[in-house]
Structures are given as structure tokens and as C-alpha cells.
DRENDRENKE-87749 format. One line per 8 residues: number of its first residue (from 1); their letters; for each residue y, z, x of C-alpha. Coordinates in steps of 0.001 Angstrom, whole numbers, always signed. Example, Ala and Ser with C-alpha at 12.3 -4.5 7.8 and 13.67 -1.06 7.14 Angstrom:
residues 2
1 = AS = -4500/+7800/+12300 | -1060/+7140/+13670
***
This chain:
residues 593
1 = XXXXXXXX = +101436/-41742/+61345 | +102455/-38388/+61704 | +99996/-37866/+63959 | +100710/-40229/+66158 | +104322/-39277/+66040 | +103054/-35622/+67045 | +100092/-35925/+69626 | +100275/-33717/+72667
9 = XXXXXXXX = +97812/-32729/+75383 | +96686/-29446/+74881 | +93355/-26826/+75457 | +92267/-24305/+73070 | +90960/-21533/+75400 | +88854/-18469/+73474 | +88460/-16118/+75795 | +91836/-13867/+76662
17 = XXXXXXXX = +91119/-13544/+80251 | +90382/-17076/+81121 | +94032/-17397/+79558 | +95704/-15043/+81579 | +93664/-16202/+85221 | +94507/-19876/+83906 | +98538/-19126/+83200 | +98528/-17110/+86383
25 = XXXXXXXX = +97253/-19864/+88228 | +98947/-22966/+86413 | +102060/-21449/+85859 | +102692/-18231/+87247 | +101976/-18738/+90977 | +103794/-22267/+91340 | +106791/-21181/+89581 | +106554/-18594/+92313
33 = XXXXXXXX = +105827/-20798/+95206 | +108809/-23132/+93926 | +111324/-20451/+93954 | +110528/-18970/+97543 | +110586/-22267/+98651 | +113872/-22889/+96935 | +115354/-19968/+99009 | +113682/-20720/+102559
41 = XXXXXXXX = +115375/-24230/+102048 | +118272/-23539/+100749 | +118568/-26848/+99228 | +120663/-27042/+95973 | +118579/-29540/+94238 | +115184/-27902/+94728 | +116914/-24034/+93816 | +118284/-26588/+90376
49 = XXXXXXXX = +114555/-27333/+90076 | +113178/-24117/+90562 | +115658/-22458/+88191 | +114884/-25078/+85134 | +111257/-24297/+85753 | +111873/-20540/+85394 | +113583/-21677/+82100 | +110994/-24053/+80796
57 = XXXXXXXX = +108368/-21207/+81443 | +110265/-18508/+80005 | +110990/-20830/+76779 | +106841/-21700/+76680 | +106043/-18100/+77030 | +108542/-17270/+74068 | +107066/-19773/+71623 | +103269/-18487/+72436
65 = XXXXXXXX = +104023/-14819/+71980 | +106156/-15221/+68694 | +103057/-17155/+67321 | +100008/-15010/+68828 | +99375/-13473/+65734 | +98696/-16574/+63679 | +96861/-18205/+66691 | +94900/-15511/+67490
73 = XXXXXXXX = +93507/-14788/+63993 | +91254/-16767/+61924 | +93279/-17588/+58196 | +91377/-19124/+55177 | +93311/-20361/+51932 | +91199/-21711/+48545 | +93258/-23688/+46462 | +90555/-24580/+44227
81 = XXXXXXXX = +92452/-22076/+41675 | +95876/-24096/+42038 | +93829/-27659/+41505 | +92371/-26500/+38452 | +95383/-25505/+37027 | +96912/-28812/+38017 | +94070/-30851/+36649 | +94833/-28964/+32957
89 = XXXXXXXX = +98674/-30535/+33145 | +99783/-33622/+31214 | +100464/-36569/+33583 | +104404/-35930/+32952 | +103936/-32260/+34174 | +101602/-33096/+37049 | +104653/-35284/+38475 | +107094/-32475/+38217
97 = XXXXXXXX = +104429/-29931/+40005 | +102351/-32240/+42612 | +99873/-30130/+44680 | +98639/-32802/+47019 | +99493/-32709/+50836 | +99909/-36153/+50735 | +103058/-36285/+48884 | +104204/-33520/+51285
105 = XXXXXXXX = +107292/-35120/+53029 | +105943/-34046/+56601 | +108666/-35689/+58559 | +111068/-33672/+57319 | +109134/-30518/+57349 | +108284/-30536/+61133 | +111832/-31686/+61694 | +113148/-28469/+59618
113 = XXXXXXXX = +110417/-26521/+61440 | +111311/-27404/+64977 | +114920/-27077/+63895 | +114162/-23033/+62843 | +111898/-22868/+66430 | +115271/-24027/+68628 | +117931/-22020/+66474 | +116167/-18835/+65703
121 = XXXXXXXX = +113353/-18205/+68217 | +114657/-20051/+71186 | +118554/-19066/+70419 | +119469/-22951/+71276 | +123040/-23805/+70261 | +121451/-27039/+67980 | +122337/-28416/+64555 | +120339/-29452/+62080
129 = XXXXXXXX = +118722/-33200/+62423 | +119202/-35003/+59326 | +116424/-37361/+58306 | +117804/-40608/+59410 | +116244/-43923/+60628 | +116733/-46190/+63185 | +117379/-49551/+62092 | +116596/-51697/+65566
137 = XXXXXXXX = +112910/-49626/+65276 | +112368/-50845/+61587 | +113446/-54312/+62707 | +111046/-53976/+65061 | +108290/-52743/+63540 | +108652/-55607/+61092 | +107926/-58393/+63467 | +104883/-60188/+64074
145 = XXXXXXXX = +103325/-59195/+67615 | +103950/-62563/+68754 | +107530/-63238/+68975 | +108809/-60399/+66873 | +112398/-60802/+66288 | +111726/-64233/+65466 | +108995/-63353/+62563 | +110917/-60389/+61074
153 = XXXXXXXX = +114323/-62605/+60922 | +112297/-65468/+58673 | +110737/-63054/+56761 | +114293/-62518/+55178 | +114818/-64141/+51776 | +117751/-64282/+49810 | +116111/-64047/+46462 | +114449/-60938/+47318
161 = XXXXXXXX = +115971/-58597/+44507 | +115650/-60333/+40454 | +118325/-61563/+39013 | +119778/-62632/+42130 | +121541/-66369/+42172 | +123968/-67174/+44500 | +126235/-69478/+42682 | +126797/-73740/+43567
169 = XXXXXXXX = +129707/-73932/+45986 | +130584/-76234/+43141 | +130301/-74276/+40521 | +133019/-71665/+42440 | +135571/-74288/+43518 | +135724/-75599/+39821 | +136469/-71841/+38618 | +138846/-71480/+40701
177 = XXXXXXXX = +141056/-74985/+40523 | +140966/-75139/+37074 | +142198/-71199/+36301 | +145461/-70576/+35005 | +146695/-68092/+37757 | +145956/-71514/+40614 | +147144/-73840/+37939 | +150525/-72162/+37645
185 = XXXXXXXX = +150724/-72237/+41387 | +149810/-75667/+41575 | +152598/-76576/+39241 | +155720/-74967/+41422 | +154174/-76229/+44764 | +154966/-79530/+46238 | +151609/-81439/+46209 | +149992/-78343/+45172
193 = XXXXXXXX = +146950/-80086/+43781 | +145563/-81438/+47158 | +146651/-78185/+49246 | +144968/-76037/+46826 | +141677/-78121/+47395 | +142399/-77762/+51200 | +142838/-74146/+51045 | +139548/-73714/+49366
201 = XXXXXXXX = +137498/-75672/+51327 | +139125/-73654/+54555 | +138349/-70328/+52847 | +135216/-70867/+50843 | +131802/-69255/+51968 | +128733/-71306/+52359 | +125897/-68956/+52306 | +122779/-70737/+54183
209 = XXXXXXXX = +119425/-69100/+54502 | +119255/-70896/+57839 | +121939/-69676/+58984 | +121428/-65756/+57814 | +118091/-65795/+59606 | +119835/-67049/+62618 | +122405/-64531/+62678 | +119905/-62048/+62016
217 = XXXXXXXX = +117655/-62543/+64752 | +121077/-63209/+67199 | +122334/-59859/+66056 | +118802/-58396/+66654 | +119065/-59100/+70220 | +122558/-57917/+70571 | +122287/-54677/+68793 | +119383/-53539/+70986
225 = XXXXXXXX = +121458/-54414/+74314 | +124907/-52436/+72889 | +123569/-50018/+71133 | +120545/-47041/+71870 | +120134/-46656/+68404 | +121673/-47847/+64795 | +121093/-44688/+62437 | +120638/-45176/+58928
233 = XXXXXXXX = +119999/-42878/+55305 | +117336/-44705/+53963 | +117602/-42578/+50760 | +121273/-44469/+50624 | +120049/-47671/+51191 | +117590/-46775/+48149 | +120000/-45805/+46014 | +122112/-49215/+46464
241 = XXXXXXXX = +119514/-51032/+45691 | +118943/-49554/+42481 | +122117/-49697/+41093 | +121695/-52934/+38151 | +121739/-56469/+39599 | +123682/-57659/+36543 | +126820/-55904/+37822 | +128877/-56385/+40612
249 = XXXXXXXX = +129064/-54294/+44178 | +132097/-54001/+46428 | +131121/-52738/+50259 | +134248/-50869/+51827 | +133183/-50153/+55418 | +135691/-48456/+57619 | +136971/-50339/+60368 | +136959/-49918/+64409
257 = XXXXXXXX = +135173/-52889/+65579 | +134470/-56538/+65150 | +131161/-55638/+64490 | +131541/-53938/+61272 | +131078/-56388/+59028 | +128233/-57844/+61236 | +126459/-53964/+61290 | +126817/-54082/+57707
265 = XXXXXXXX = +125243/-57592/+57134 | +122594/-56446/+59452 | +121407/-53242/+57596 | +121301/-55330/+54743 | +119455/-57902/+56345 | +116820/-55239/+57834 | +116501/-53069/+54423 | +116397/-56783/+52596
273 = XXXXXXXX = +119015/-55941/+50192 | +121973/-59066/+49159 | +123698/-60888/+51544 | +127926/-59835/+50902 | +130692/-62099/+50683 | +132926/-61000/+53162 | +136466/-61605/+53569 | +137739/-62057/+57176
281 = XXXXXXXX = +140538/-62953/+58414 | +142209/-66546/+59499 | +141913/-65774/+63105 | +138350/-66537/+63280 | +138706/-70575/+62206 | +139721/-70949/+65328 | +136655/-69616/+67320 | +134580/-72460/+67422
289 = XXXXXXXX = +130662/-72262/+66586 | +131313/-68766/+65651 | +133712/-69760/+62229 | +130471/-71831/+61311 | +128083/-69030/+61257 | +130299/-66790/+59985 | +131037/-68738/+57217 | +127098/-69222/+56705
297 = XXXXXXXX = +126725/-65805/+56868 | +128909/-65418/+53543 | +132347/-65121/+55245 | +135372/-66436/+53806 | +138274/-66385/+55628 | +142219/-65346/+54257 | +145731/-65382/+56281 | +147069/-62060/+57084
305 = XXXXXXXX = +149578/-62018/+54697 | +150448/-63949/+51626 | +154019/-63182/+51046 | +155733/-66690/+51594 | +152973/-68720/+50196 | +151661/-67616/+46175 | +149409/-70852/+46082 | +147152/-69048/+48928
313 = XXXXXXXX = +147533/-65733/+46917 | +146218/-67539/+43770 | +143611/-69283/+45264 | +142235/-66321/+47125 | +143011/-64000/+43844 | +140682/-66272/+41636 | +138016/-66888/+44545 | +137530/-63071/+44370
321 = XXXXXXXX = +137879/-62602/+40946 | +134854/-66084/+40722 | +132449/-63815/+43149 | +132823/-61138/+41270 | +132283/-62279/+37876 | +129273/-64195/+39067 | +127645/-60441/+39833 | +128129/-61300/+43827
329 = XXXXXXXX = +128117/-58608/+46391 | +131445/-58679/+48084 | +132760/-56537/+51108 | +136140/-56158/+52839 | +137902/-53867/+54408 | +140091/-51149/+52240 | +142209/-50642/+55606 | +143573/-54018/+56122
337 = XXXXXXXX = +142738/-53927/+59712 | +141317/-52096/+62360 | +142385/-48589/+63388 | +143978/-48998/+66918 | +144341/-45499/+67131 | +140815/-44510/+65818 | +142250/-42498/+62917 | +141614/-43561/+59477
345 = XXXXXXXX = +143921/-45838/+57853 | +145843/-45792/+54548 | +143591/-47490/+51977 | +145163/-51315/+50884 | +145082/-51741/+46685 | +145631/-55372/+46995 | +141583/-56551/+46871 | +140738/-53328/+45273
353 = XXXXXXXX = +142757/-54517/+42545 | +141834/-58208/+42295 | +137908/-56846/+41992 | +139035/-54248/+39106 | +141016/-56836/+36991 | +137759/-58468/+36181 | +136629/-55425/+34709 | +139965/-54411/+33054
361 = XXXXXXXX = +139704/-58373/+31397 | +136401/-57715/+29848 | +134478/-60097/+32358 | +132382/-57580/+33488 | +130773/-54212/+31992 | +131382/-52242/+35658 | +132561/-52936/+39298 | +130727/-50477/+41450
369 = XXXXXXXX = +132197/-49547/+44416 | +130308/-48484/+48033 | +132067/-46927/+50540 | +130435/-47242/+54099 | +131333/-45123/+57019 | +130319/-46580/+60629 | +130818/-44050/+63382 | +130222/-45120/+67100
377 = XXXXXXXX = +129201/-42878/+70057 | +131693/-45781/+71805 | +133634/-48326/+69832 | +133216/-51924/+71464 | +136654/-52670/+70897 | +137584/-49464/+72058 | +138846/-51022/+75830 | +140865/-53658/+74149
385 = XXXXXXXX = +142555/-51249/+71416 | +143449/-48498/+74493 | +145199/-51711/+76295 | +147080/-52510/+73211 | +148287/-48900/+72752 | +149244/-49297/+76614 | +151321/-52258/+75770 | +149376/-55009/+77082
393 = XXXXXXXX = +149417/-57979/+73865 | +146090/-58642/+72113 | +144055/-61747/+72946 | +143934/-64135/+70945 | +140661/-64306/+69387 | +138828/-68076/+71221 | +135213/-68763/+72124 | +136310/-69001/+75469
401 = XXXXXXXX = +137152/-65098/+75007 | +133972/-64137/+73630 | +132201/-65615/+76332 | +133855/-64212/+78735 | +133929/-60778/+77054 | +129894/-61080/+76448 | +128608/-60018/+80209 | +131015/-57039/+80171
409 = XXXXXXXX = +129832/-56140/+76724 | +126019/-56175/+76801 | +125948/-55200/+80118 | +126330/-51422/+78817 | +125014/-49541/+76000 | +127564/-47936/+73776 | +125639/-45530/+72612 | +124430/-44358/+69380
417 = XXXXXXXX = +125863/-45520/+65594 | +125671/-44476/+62570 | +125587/-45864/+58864 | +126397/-44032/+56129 | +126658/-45416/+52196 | +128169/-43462/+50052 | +127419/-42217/+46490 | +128351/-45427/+44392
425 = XXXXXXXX = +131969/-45154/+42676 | +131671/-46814/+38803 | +134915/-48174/+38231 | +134652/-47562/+34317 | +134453/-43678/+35394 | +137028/-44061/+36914 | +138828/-45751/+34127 | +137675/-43001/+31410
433 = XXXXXXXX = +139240/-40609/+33583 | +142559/-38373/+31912 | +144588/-39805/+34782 | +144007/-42955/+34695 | +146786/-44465/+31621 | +147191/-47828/+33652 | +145091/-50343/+36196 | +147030/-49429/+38738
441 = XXXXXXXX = +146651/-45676/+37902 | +143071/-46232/+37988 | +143409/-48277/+40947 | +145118/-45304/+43184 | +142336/-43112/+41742 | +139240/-44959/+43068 | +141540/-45624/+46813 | +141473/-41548/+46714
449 = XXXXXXXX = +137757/-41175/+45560 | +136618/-43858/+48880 | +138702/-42205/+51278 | +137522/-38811/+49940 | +133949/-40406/+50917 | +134935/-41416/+54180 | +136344/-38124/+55108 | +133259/-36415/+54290
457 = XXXXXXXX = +130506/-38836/+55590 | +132240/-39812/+58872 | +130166/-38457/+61506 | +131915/-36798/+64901 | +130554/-38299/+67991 | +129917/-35780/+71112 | +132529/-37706/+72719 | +135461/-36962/+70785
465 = XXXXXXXX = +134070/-33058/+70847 | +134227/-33156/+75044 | +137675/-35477/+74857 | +139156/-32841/+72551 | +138338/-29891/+75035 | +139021/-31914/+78056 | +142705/-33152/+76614 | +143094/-29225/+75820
473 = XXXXXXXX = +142499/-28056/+79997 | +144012/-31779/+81437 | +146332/-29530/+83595 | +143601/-27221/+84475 | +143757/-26958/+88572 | +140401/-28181/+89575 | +139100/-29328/+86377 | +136640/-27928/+84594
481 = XXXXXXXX = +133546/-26016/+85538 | +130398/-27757/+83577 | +129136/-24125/+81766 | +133050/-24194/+80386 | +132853/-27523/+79171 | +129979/-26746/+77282 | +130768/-23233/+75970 | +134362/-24704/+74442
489 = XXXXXXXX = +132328/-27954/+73383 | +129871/-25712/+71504 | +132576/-23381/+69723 | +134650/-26469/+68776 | +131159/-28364/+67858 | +130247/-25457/+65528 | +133598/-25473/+63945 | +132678/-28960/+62661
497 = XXXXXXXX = +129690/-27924/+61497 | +130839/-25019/+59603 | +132845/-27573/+57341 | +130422/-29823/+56271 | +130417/-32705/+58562 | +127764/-34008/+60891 | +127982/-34357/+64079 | +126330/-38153/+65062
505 = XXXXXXXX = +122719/-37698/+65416 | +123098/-34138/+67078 | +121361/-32579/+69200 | +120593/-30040/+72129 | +124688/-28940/+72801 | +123536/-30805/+76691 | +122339/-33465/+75286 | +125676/-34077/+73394
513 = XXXXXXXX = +127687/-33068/+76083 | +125804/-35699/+78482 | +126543/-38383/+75735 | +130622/-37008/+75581 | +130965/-37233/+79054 | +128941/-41121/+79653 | +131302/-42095/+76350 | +134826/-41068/+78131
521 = XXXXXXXX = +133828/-43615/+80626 | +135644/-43849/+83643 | +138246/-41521/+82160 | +136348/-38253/+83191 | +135511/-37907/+86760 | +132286/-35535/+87306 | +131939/-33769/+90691 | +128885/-32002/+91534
529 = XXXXXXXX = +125465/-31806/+90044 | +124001/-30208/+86449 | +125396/-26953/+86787 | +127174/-27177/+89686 | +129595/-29891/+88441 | +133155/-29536/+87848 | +134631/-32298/+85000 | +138292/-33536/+85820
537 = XXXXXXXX = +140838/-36146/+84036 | +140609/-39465/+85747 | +143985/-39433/+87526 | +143534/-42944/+89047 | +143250/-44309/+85581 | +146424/-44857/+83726 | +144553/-45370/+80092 | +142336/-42175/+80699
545 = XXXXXXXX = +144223/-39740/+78229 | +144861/-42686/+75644 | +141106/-43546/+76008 | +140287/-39452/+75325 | +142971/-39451/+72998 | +141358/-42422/+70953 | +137875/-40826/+71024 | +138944/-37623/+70069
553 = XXXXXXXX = +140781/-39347/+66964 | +137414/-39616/+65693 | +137171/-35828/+64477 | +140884/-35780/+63196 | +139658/-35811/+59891 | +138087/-32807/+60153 | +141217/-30619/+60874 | +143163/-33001/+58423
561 = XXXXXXXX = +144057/-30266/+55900 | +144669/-27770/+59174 | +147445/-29875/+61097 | +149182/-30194/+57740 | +149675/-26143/+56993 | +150786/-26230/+60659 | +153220/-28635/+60973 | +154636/-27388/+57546
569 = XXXXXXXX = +154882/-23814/+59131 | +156586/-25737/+62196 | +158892/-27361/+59300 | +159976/-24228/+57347 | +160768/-22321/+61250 | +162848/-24582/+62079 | +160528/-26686/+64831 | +158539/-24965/+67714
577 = XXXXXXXX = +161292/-23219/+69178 | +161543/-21756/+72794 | +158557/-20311/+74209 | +158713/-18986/+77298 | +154887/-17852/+78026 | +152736/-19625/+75350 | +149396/-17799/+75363 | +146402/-20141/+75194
585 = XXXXXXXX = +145940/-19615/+71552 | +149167/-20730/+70834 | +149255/-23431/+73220 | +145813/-24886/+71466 | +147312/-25131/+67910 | +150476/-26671/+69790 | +148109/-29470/+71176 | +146581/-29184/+67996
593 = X = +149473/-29969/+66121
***
């Protein structure tokens, strides 16, 4: 596998000379040739040509020199000595010192290796690749060869892990009528009885195997048309699964997008870990078709708010609490709603509660808690957000608006996603903790410990790195030249780096700079070619700074703890005063700010 993943074409040559004659010819001469001609023609794409095949040679000719010595030398290693010694360990011991290349993680190792060939040889500006997986290649991968989507989505069971039962629809509905905290509300509600059936049956989940394989295979299709990749930590996805199936999970994705809770199903789906309950919202009962699969998926659906109505609280209170005693996977959203603004949101207690008071009654030995960070190259929703912002009112979610969303949708990729599951949070930790003297004590404590996750697993995007430097020169005569836009993008790029976070699936500092500028979208106007090209502020589109704005929201988090000693310096001198001739240092930490 790793060979395949590796193979080249490439010729050993023995003899020194025939190298040299054979570079001279191959490489030496044309590159030659090329530039003359590049001059004599004056043409600015073939002088860009000539000038990346200078660089490509001078790059090849690095790489051979700083590894003649090993090449050109003949090295012999006998680990008969080292196998010996293994073969005298105890089995135990032989696990805790393995000696055979096979268990040699080689993927990682050449992508370490080729990380310390670009950073330290070459001198590339390039951060380190973490050891991630793409999601839409496993699904692949999984098929059958003929029609593969469609084999790998009925391979999906929903008893894959033991112990898992997905309780009678039934079975819920008669928990849930007959508790106290419903019956109470039943008893100071006119006809309270019938509506509390009727609520239930409007909010209840109906997970269908049918209907998950459907869903999966749909969402198949769709991810590989939005999407260039979906990036997941296997090693995550590992460690879920091994927490004990006779205990509860709660999934806490952040939330940009629509898809969200779809992505999340999805990675499930492709790993073949539980289906979640998920709650949604109301809106969706009225999207026809779509409420149906949903709701097969293991949706179930709750108003907005609650405040007028405490039959609906009950009844969506207990329904929780049901799922959760009955070890279910459940997942909603620990912001309430999407961020408009791409910035995280203030974490909501009220689920987060109804999920711990099981534990806190004795139901259940421990709740654990998974926080899941999604970060986008591009939010899909990030049009109709910037529009809202703008003042234009949201559309009301229809099927009729989906469809006529869909062409606009698929008909560009949105780049790359990633992700990320956090380290597990056991609520009974939490509980033991000093702090925690009451629920809600220990409540507030686990809100902190997801958020804390979410800060430090989500990933920047490139895009929010260019927005950031392109909001910082927006009155820049001109625009910006393309080596500026890079140089700033690097600096602010390695600043993120130096803290701890990743940047989302980086790479080559062009590479992400291409994917900043194609995620800006029409807010970014490019002039000129490669090198040549001068970056500007889209001054024809009236959302362009909201839309960089709302990208570069996405590495806010990362200067969190920075804007707050500023603006508390601002605070205690009395607000920004006069300035008269701001330098540029001062004028970044007022944009900053």
C-alpha cells in the first residue's frame, strides 16, 4: 500500500559521468534553451515558465546533493543481534519493544520525513501535515466495483457495535406520557392528555435502517460534489468507539451550516459507529420529504423556544432524559443556533442539563460528553448568513427553497472540511471536581471544558488567514501585490501555528493562499497572473468586507485572550484617543481590536 502510495519513475545511473552528460543534457541545456527563448519573446507567460523551471531544477539539484553521501555509498545493517534479544522477551515485553518493520507506522514516517525535506532542506514556509483521512476516499474504497456508493451505503448496519438496541418507539412514548414531570403538565393544561400525545408523535424519532442507508448513499453523492475533501482523526473516531456501550454519549458539534448534523451522521455512518438522536429544530416539519428522512435518520424535532408552553418543555425534557437512560447516542447543538457571524457562540445549559440530571438521579453510572469541531474551507450557508448580516430576512426554510438552492450549491466545491472529536468529557469527573457543590455548578463546568475543546481543535482555514490580511490593506491604493499577500499571510499563518492550532489541512503557504483567495469568492478581485498579480477588495460587491469579515471570524479564537488585554488597555486609557499619524503597527492592533 505504501508502495503504491509512493511509486515514481526513476533511473539508478552508476557511473558519475553518464550522470553529469545525462543532467547536462536533460536538464541543463533545456532549462537554458527555455530561458533564452523566454527573453527573445518577451512573452510573460513563457519568462513565468522558464523562471519555475529554474526553481524546480534548483530545488531537484538541492535534494540530490544533500543526500549524495548516502546514495553514493553502499550501507549494510545486521539486526540479527536486536532479534535475538527480542526473541528472549516475555510476550508482555515484546509488545512494549516491537522490532518488526511491519508495525512501523510508515505513513506517518514519510509524511514527517517529507515534512523535515520542505522545512529544513528546501527552506519552504510549510506546517506540519497531521495524519488525517479523508472520509469521501474511505467511503469509496468501501464500495463494491459495481455501483459503489450503492454497496458501501447497505453495507451499514445499525447493530454493528454489542450491546446496541435501539429502543420500540413504543417503549419511549410510554416513558415519557406516563412520567411525573409530563403528568404534572398534563394536569394544568387544557386537554393536556391528547396534546401531549400530539406533541410526541410530531417530535419523536423513527430511526429506519432503510432510511439511514438512503441518506447515506444521498449524502455520499452530495459530499463529493461540495466538498474536495472531508478530513477526519481516525485515532478520534477510535477512541469514541471504545468508550463502554452501556453508557450514554452526547455529540456537541459546533454550528455554521445545515450540514452539521448531516457531516456528523455521515462520519458515523462511514466509520460504522451509532446512529445519534438528533434534535433539530421545528422549522424543518415543514420541508416536505426532507422532515421524513430526517426524522428516519434519528431526528427529532423541538420549537425554538419553550417559554409560553411547559407541556412542550416536559415532553421534550423526558424524551431526552428516555434516550438517554436507554444508553442512546444523542447530539445537539450546545450553541442554540448557528453562528451568523462565524464566531463561536455562548454555550446553551438547557439540554446539557436535561442529559446530566439522569446521571445526578442515579439512572445512569456516566454521561460522556463529545465535543466535535467542523471547520469549512467555505461554509455553505455562508452566502445566506452574509445577506442576513446585510439586512436582507432569512428564508423560510421550504422544499421549494432547497430545490432551488441545490444547482447553485453543488455546482461549486466549497472546499476542504474538517472533523475533529474531542477527548471524551465524563460527566462524573466533572462532578468529583472541588468546584462543582451543585448540578448546575457542574453543569457550567463541563459548558467551559467543551468550549475549551472547541477553541483548541478548531482548525483556521487559509481563507480567513488571506481575509484577515486583505481587511488589514482594504484601503491600500492598488491593492495588493501577490508576493505581499503571501509574505503577511505567512507571518500571520505562523503566528497560528506558534499557539497550538492547526491550520485546515495545511500546506505549501501557495497552496493555502490559492485556497484563501478561491474561498473569498467574488469578494477579492485578482489582476494579473502568478506573480504578477495584484489582489484588490471587490468594490462592486456590497457584501465583500462582511463576506471577508465572516471568514476571517474563523481564526478569532485564536487571538481570543489577545483582543481582551487590548481592549482592557483601551478601557483603563480612557478609549483610543486622538491619533493623528497611526503607524502601521498601531493601526493593525486597532483593526485588531
Amino acid at each position: 500500500n505504501i508502495h503504491t502510495q509512493l511509486s515514481c519513475q526513476y533511473t539508478m545511473v552508476h557511473n558519475p559521468i553518464v550522470y553529469q552528460w545525462q543532467y547536462l543534457t536533460k536538464v541543463t541545456l533545456p532549462a537554458m534553451a527555455l530561458s533564452v527563448y523566454s527573453t527573445v519573446s518577451r512573452s510573460k507567460s513563457i519568462k513565468e515558465k522558464s523562471l519555475n523551471f529554474a526553481k524546480v531544477i534548483r530545488r531537484c539539484r538541492l535534494l540530490a546533493l544533500t543526500f549524495w553521501h548516502f546514495v553514493n555509498n553502499e550501507w549494510f545493517y545486521d539486526s540479527s543481534n536486536a532479534l535475538a534479544c527480542h526473541a528472549l522477551l516475555n510476550p508482555e515485553d515484546q509488545k512494549l519493544f516491537p522490532v518488526d518493520p511491519k508495525d512501523v507506522m510508515w505513513f506517518e514516517y514519510f509524511n514527517d520525513f517529507s515534512y523535515g525535506l520542505q522545512r529544513f532542506v528546501l527552506q519552504d514556509d510549510v506546517v506540519r501535515k497531521r495524519t488525517l483521512h479523508d472520509a469521501i476516499s474511505k467511503a469509496k474504497s468501501k464500495g463494491a466495483w459495481l455501483l459503489p456508493d450503492l454497496a458501501y451505503a447497505l453495507s451499514y448496519k445499525l447493530t454493528n457495535q454489542k450491546h446496541y438496541v435501539v429502543p420500540a418507539a413504543s417503549q419511549v412514548a410510554k416513558e415519557v406520557l406516563s412520567s411525573q414531570a409530563v403528568q404534572e403538565a398534563v394536569a394544568i393544561t387544557p386537554n393536556g392528555s391528547a396534546r401531549a400525545q400530539e406533541m410526541l408523535a410530531e417530535m419523536a424519532a423513527s430511526l429506519s435502517l432503510p432510511t439511514v442507508r438512503f441518506v447515506g448513499w444521498l449524502m455520499t453523492k452530495v459530499n463529493r460534489r461540495l466538498f474536495s475533501a472531508i478530513m477526519v482523526d481516525e485515532a478520534s473516531v477510535e477512541a469514541l468507539r471504545s468508550l463502554p456501550a452501556d453508557q450514554p454519549v452526547i455529540l456537541l458539534p459546533t454550528h455554521r451550516s445545515y450540514l452539521d448534523f448531516l457531516l456528523v451522521s455521515w462520519v458515523l455512518f462511514t466509520f460504522d459507529l451509532k446512529m445519534p438522536h438528533i434534535a433539530a429544530g421545528s422549522d424543518f416539519l415543514n420541508v416536505a420529504i426532507i422532515a421524513s428522512l430526517f426524522r428516519g435518520s434519528g431526528a427529532f424535532f423541538m420549537p425554538r423556544t419553550l417559554i409560553n408552553d411547559p407541556l412542550w418543555g416536559a415532553v421534550l425534557s423526558e424524551y431526552t432524559k428516555v434516550l438517554v437512560r436507554n444508553n442512546q447516542w444523542v447530539e445537539f447543538f450546545i450553541e442554540g443556533k448557528r453562528s451568523r457571524t462565524g464566531r463561536l457562540l455562548a454555550p446553551k445549559k438547557g439540554m446539557l442539563s436535561m442529559c446530566a440530571d439522569v446521571f445526578f438521579k442515579g439512572h445512569v453510572t456516566d454521561v460522556h460528553y463529545v465535543p466535535i469541531t467542523i471547520s469549512y474551507d467555505r461554509p455553505p450557508d455562508m452566502e445566506a448568513h452574509v445577506k442576513e448580516l446585510m439586512g436582507t430576512p432569512k428564508t423560510k426554510e421550504s422544499f421549494a427553497a432547497l430545490v432551488a438552492a441545490a444547482p447553485r450549491k453543488l455546482g461549486r466545491s466549497h472546499g476542504r472540511v474538517e472533523v475533529t472529536l474531542g477527548a471524551p468529557i465524563s460527566l462524573a469527573a466533572c462532578a468529583k471536581l472541588p468546584s462543582a457543590s451543585t448540578t448546575a455548578v457542574a453543569v457550567k463546568n463541563l459548558s467551559e471544558a467543551v468550549t475549551t475543546q472547541f477553541m483548541r481543535h478548531l482548525a483556521v482555514p487559509p481563507g480567513a488567514l488571506s481575509s484577515a490580511v486583505m481587511l488589514l490593506h482594504r484601503k491600500r491604493a492598488g491593492g495588493v501585490s501577490m508576493p505581499m499577500l503571501r509574505a503577511d499571510m505567512g507571518a500571520l499563518r505562523r503566528r497560528v501555528v506558534q499557539r497550538g492550532t492547526n491550520i485546515l489541512d495545511g500546506r505549501v503557504i501557495a497552496q493555502d493562499l490559492e485556497q484563501g483567495i478561491t474561498s473569498a469568492g467574488d469578494a477579492l478581485q485578482t489582476h494579473g497572473r502568478r506573480e504578477l498579480a495584484v489582489v484588490s477588495v471587490n468594490s462592486q460587491n456590497p457584501t465583500a468586507l462582511m463576506s471577508l469579515s465572516y471568514l476571517q471570524n474563523a481564526a478569532l479564537h485564536v487571538f481570543a485572550y489577545d483582543g481582551l488585554v487590548l481592549l482592557s488597555l483601551v478601557a483603563a486609557c480612557g478609549g483610543w484617543g486622538q491619533r493623528s499619524a497611526p503607524t502601521s503597527s498601531s493601526a493593525s492592533a486597532a483593526d485588531a481590536g
